[in-house]
C-alpha positions in Angstrom: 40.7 -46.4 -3.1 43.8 -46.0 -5.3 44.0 -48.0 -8.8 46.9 -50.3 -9.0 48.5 -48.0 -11.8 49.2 -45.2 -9.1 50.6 -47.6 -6.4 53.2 -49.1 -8.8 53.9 -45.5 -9.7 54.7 -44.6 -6.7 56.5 -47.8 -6.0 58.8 -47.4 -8.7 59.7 -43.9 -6.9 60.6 -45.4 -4.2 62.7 -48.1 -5.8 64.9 -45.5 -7.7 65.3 -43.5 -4.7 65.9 -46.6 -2.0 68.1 -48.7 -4.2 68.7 -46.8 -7.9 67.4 -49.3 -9.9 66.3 -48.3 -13.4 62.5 -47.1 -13.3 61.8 -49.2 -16.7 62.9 -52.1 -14.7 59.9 -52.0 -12.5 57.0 -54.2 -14.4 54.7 -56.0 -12.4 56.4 -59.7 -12.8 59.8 -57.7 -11.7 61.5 -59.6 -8.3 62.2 -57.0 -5.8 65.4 -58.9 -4.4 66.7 -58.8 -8.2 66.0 -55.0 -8.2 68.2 -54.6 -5.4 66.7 -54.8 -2.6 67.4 -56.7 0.7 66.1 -57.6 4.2 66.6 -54.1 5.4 65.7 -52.4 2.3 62.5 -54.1 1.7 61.0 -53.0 4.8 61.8 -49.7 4.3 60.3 -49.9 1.0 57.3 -51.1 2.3 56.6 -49.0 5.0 57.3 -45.8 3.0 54.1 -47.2 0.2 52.1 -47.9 2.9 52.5 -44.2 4.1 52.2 -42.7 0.7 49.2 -44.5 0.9 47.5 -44.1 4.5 48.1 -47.5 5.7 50.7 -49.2 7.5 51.2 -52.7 6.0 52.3 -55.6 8.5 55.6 -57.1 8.6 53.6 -60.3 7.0 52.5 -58.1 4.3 55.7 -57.1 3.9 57.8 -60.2 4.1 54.9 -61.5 1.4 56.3 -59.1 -1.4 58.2 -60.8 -3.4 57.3 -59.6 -7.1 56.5 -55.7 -7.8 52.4 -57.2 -7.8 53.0 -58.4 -4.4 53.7 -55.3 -3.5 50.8 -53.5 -5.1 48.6 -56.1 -4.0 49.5 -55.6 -0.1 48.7 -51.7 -0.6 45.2 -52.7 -2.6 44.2 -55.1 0.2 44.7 -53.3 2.9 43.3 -49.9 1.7 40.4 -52.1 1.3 40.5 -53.5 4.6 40.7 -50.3 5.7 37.3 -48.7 4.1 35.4 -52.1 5.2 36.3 -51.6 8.6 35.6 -47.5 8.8 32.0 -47.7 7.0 30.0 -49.1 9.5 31.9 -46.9 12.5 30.6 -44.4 9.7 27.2 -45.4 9.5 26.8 -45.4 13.7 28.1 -41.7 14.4 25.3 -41.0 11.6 22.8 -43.1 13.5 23.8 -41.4 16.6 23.4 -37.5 16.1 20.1 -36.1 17.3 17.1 -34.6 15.1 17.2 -31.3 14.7 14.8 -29.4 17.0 11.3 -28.1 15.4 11.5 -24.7 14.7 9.9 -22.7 17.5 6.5 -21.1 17.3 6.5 -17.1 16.7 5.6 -15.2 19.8 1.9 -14.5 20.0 1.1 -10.9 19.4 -0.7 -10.1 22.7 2.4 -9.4 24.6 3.1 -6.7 21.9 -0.9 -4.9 22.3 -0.1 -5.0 26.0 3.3 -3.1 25.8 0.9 -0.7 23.1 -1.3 0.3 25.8 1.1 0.7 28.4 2.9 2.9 26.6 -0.4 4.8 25.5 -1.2 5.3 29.4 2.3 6.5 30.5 2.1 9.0 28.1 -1.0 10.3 29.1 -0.1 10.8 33.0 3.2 12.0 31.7 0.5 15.2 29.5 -1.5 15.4 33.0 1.8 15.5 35.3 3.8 17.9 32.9 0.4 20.1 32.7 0.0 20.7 36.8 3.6 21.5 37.2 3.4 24.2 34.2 0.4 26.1 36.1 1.9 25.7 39.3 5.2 27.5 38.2 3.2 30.4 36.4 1.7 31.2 39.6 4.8 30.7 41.7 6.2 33.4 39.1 3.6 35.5 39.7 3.2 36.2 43.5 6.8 36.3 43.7 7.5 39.1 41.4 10.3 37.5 39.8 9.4 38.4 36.1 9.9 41.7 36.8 13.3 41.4 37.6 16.2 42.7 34.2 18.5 40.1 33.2 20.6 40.7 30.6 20.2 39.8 27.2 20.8 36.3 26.3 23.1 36.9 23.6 25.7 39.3 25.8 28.5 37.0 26.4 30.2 38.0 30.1 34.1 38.9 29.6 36.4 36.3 31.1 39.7 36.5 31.0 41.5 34.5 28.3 44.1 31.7 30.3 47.4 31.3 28.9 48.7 28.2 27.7 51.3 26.7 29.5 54.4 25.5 27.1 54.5 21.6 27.0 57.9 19.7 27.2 57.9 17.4 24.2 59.2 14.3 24.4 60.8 11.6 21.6 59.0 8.5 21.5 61.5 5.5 22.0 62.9 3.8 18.9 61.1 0.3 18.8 63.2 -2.7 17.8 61.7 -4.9 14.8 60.6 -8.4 15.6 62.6 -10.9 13.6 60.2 -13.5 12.1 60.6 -17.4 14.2 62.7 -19.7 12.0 62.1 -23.2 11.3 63.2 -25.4 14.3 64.2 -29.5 14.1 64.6 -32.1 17.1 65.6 -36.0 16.7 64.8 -38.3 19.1 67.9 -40.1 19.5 71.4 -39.0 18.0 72.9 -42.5 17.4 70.6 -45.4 16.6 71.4 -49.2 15.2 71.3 -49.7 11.2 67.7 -49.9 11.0 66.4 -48.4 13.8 63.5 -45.6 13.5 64.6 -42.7 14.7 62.1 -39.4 14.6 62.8 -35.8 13.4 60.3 -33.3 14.5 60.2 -29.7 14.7 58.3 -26.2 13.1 58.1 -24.3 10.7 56.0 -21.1 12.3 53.9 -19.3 10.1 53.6 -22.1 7.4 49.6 -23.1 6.6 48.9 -26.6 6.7 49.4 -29.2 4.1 52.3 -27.6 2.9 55.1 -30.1 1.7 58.0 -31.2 3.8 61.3 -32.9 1.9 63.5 -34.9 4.1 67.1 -34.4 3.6 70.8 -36.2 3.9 73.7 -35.3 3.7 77.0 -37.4 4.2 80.3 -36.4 5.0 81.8 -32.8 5.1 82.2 -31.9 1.3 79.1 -33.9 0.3 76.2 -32.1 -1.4 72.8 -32.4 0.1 70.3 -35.2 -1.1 66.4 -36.1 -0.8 65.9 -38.7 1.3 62.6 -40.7 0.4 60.7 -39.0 3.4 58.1 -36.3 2.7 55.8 -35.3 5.5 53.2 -32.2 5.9 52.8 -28.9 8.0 50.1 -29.8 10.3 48.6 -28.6 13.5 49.6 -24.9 13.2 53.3 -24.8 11.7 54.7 -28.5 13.3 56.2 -31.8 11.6 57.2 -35.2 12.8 58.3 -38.0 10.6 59.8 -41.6 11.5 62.9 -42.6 9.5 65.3 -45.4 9.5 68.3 -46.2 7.2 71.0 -49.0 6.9 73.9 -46.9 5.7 76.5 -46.5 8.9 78.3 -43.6 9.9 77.4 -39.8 10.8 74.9 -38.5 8.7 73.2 -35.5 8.9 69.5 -34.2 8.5 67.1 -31.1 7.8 63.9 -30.4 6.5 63.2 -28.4 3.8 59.7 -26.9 2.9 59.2 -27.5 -0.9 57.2 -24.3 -1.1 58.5 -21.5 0.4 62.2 -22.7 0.1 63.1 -22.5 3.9 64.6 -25.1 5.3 65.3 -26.1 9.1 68.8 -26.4 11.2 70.7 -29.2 10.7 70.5 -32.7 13.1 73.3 -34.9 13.5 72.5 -38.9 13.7 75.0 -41.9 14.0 74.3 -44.4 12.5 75.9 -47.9 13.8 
């Protein structure tokens, strides 16, 4: 469960981000409206803590957070909501997983004197067998006169003629063309959505392990520089993202996701806004 130090931390992140208030000026007793934010902006505050967090706070909870504690508070109470509810679902997937089977007995070692003595008689017929046939070919041998017949030595070698090897045609293996490497890829779900209406940017970043950190990033108008929008996400499931944003500011604005470790970054989505 997180202490109430690290929630207002990352509160006050968000606050500087969302509305550029000064991050001395968030202190517990603070009033969020005084710090700049409004009914669009303190929902969007609120959801973001709640994701920092693993929890998605109600639009009671939210509406409910008046001072910088209210805010803190929401986050506390339903992270422990949260852990009451999961321990006993806990406790039964423990309750339900069968005993482990009792270790089976070692073979008994008849089944290993029998094989012995089978073994022990097939050799024996095999002695007897190999025996009659040896006599029996001596005395074939024998009354057909075929030891006295010359054979040449073993170790005269007969003379063959040496074949000539026919001249292969070589050939030039094709020239294979590198694979480029996949790039990262984005989508958004809709390109023009009402001042605070979710709107979600997916996409990939192939090759990436998971867990790595994604940065959300704006950019407004054609000479403007880009800028972190207070949206970080994860590679998960083999390379993917998908994050849900909203904002209040109108007009076009455009998107991409950059991945904080490797540098790379995806296309860029264009969303209206309005």
């Amino acid at each position: 469960m997180p202490s109430s130090s690290s929630v207002q931390e990352q509160l006050t992140d968000i606050l500087v981000r969302v509305v550029s208030c000064p991050a001395d000026a968030v202190v517990p007793t603070a009033v969020l409206a005084e710090l700049g934010t409004d009914s669009l902006t303190i929902v969007e505050v609120g959801e973001e803590l709640g994701r920092r967090f693993g929890v998605r706070l109600s639009d009671a909870a939210i509406d409910s957070m008046v001072t910088v504690q209210d805010a803190v508070d929401a986050v506390l109470a339903e992270t422990r909501r949260r852990a009451e509810e999961s321990a006993p679902a806990a406790a039964a997937v423990a309750a339900s997983r069968p005993a482990a089977p009792a270790a089976a007995r070692p073979a008994a070692p008849v089944r290993r004197r029998r094989k012995s003595s089978f073994a022990a008689i097939f050799v024996f017929f095999g002695l007897v067998i190999g025996g009659v046939l040896g006599l029996g070919g001596a005395a074939l041998v024998s009354a057909t006169g075929i030891g006295d017949v010359d054979l040449p030595a073993i170790g005269a070698s007969p003379t063959t003629a040496t074949p000539t090897a026919e001249p292969t045609e070589e050939t030039t293996p094709a020239p294979t063309s590198p694979t480029e490497d996949p790039k990262p890829t984005i989508n958004t779900s809709s390109e023009r959505v009402s001042p605070g209406e979710r709107f979600l940017l997916s996409g990939a970043f192939p090759g990436s392990p998971d867990g790595q950190p994604l940065q959300v990033e704006v950019k407004d108008g054609p000479g403007a520089g880009w800028d972190d929008f207070p949206i970080q996400t994860t590679v998960r499931d083999g390379g993917i993202f998908r994050t849900e944003l909203y904002t209040s500011r109108t007009g076009e604005r455009q998107f991409r996701v950059t991945n904080t470790t490797t540098g790379e970054s995806t296309p860029t989505v264009k969303v209206t806004i309005g």
